[in-house]
Chimera marker file (.cmm) of the C-alpha trace (Angstrom):
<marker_set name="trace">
<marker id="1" x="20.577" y="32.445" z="-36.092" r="1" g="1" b="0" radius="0.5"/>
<marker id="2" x="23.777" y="31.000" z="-37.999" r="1" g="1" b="0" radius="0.5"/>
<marker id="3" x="21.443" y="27.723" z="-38.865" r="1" g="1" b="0" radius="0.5"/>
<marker id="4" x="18.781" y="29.813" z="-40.257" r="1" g="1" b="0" radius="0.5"/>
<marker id="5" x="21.481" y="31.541" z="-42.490" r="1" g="1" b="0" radius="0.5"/>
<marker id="6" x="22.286" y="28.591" z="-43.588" r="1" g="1" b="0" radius="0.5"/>
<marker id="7" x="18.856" y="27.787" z="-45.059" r="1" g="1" b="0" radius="0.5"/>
<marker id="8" x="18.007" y="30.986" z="-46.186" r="1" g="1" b="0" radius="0.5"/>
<marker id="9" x="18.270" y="30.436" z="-49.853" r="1" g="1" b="0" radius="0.5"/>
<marker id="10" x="16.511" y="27.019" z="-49.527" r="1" g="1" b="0" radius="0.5"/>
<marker id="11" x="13.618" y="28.869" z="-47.677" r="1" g="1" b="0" radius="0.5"/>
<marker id="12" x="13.656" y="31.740" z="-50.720" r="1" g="1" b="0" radius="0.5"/>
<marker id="13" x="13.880" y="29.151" z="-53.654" r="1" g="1" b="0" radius="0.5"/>
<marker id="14" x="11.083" y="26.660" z="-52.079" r="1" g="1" b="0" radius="0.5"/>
<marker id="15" x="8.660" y="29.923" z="-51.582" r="1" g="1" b="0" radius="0.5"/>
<marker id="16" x="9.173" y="30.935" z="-55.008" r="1" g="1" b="0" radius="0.5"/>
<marker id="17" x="8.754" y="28.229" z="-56.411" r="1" g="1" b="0" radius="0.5"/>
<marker id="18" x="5.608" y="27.063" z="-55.019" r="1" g="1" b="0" radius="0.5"/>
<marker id="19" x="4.196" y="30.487" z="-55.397" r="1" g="1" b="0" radius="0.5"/>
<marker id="20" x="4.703" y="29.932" z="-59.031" r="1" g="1" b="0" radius="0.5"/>
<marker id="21" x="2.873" y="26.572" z="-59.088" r="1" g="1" b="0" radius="0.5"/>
<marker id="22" x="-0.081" y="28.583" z="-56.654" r="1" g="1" b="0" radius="0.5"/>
<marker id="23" x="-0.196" y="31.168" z="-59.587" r="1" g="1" b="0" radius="0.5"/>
<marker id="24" x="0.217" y="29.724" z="-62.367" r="1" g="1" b="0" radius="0.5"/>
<marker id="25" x="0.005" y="26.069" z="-61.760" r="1" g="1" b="0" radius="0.5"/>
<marker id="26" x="-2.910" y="24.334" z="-63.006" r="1" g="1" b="0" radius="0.5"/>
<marker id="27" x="-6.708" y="24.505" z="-62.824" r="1" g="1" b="0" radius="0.5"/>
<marker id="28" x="-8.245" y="24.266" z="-59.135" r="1" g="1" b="0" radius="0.5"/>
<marker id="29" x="-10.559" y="21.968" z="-59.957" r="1" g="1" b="0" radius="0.5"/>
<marker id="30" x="-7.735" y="19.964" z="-61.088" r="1" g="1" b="0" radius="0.5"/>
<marker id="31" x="-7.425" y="17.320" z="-58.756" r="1" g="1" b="0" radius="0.5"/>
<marker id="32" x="-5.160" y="17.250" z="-55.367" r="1" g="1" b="0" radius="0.5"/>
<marker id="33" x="-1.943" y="18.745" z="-57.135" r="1" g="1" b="0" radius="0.5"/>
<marker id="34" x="-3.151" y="22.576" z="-55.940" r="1" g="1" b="0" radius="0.5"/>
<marker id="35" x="-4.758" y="22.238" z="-52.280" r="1" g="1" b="0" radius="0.5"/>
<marker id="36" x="-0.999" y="20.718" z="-51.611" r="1" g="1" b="0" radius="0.5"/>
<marker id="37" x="1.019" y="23.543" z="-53.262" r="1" g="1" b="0" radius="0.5"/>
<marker id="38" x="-1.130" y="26.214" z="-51.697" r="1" g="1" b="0" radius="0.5"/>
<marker id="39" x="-0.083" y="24.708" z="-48.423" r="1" g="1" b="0" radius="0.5"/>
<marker id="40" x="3.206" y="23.654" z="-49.222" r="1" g="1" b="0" radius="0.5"/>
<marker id="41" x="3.490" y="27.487" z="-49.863" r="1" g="1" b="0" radius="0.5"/>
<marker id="42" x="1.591" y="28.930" z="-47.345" r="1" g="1" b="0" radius="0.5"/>
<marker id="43" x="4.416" y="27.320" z="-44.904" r="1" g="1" b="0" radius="0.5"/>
<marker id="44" x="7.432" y="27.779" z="-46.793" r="1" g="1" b="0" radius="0.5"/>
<marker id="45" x="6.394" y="31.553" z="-46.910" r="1" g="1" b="0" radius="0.5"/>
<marker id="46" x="5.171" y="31.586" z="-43.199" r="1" g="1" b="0" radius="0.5"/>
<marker id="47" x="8.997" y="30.380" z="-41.769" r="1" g="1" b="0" radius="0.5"/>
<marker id="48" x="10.498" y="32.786" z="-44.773" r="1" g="1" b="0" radius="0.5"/>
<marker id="49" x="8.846" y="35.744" z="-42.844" r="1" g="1" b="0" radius="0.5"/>
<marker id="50" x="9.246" y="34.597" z="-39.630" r="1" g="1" b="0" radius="0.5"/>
<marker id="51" x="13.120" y="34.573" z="-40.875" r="1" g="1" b="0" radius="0.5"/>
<marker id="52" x="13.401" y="37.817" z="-41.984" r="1" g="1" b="0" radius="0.5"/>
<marker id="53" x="11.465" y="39.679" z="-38.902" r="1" g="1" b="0" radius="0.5"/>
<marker id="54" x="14.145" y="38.022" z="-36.820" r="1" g="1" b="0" radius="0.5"/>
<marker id="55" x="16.908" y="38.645" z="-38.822" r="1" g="1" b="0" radius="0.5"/>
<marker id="56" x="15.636" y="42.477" z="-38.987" r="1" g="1" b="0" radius="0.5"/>
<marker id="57" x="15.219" y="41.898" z="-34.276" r="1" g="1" b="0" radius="0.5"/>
<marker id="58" x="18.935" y="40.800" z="-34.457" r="1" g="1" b="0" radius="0.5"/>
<marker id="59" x="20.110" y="43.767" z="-36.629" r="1" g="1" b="0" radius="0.5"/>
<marker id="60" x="18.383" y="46.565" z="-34.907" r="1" g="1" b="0" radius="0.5"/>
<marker id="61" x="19.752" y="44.489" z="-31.351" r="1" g="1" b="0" radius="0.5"/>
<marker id="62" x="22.831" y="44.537" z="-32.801" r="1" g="1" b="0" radius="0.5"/>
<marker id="63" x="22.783" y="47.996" z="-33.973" r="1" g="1" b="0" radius="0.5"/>
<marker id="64" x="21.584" y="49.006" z="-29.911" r="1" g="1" b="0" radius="0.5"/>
<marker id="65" x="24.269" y="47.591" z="-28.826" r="1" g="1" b="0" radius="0.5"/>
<marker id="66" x="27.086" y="49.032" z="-31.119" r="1" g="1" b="0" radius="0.5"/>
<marker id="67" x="25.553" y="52.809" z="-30.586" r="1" g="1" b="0" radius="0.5"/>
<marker id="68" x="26.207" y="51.440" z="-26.254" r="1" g="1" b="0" radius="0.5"/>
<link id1="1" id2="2" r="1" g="1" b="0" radius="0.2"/>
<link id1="2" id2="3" r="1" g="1" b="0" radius="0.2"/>
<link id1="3" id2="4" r="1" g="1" b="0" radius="0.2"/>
<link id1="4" id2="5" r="1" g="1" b="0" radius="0.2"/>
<link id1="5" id2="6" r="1" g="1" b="0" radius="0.2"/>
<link id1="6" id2="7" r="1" g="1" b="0" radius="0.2"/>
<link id1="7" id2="8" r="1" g="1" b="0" radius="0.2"/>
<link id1="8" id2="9" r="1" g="1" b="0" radius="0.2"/>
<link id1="9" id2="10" r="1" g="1" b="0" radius="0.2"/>
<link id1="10" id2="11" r="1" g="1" b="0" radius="0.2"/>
<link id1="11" id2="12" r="1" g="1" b="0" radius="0.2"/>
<link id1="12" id2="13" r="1" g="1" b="0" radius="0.2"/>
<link id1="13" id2="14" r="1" g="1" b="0" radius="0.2"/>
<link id1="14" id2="15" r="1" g="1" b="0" radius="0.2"/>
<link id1="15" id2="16" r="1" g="1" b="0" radius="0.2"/>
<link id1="16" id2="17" r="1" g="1" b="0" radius="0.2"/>
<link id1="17" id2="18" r="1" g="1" b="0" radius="0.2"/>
<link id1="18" id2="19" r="1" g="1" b="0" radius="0.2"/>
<link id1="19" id2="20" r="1" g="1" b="0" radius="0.2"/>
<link id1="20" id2="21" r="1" g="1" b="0" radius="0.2"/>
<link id1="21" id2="22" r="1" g="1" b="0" radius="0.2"/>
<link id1="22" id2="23" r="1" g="1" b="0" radius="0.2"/>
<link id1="23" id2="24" r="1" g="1" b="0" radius="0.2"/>
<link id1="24" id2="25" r="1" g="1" b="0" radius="0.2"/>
<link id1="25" id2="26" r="1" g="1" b="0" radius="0.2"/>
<link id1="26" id2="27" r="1" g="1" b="0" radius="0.2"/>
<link id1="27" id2="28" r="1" g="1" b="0" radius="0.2"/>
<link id1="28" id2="29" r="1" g="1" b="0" radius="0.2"/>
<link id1="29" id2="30" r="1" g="1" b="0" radius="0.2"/>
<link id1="30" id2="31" r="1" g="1" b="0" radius="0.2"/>
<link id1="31" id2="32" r="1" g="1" b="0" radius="0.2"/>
<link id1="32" id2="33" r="1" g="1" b="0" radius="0.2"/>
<link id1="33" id2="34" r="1" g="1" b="0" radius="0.2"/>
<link id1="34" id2="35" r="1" g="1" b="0" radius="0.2"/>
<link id1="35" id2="36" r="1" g="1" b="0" radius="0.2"/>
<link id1="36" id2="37" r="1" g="1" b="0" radius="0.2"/>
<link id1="37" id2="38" r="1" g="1" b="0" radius="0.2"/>
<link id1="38" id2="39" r="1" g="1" b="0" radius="0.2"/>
<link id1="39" id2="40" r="1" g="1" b="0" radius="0.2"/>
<link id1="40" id2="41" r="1" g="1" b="0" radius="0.2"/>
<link id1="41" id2="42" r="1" g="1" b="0" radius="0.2"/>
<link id1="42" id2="43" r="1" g="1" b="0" radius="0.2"/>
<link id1="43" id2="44" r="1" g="1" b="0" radius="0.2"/>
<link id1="44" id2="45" r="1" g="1" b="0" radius="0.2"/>
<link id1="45" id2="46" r="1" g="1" b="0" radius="0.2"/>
<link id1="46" id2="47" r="1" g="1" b="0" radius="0.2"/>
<link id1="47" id2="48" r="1" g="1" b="0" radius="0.2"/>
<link id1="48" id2="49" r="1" g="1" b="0" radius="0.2"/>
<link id1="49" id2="50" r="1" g="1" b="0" radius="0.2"/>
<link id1="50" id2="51" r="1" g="1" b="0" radius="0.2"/>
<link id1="51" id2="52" r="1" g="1" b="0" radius="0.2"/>
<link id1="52" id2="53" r="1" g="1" b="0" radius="0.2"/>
<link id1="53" id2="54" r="1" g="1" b="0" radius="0.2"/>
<link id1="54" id2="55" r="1" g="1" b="0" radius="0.2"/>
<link id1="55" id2="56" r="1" g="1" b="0" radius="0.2"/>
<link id1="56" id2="57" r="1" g="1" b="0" radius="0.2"/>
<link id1="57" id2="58" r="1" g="1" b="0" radius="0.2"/>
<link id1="58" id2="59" r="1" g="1" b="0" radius="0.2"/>
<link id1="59" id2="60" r="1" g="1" b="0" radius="0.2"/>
<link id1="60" id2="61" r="1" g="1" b="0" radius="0.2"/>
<link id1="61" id2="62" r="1" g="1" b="0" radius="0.2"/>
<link id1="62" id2="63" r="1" g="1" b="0" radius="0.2"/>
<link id1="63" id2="64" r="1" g="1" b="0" radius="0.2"/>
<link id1="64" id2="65" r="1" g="1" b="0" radius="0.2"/>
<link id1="65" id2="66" r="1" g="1" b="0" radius="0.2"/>
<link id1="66" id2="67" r="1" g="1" b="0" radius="0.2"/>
<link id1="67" id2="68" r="1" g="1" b="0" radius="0.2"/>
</marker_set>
């Protein structure tokens, strides 16, 4: 889990900004600038989740095993 705390920010940043370029990026029809950054941020926010739901199985294991 230390090597996904390293990358944490990167993960955050890289979501965000591709979200902004989903949401506010330019028109659809635009050419092949949006199917990219829809997927570019449909996986950077995928492996952000998957992050934090094992960050949140490590605390609550590690919180088990202090109350032990």
């Amino acid at each position: 889990m230390d090597e996904a705390d390293n990358f944490r920010y990167v993960l955050w940043s890289l979501t965000i900004i591709f979200a902004f370029l989903v949401f506010f990026g330019p028109n659809p029809e635009g050419g092949s600038l949006m199917p990219t950054a829809v997927s570019l941020f449909s996986l950077f926010s995928s492996l952000l989740v998957i992050y934090l739901i094992l960050k949140l199985v490590q605390k609550i294991r590690y919180r088990d095993n202090d109350s032990n």
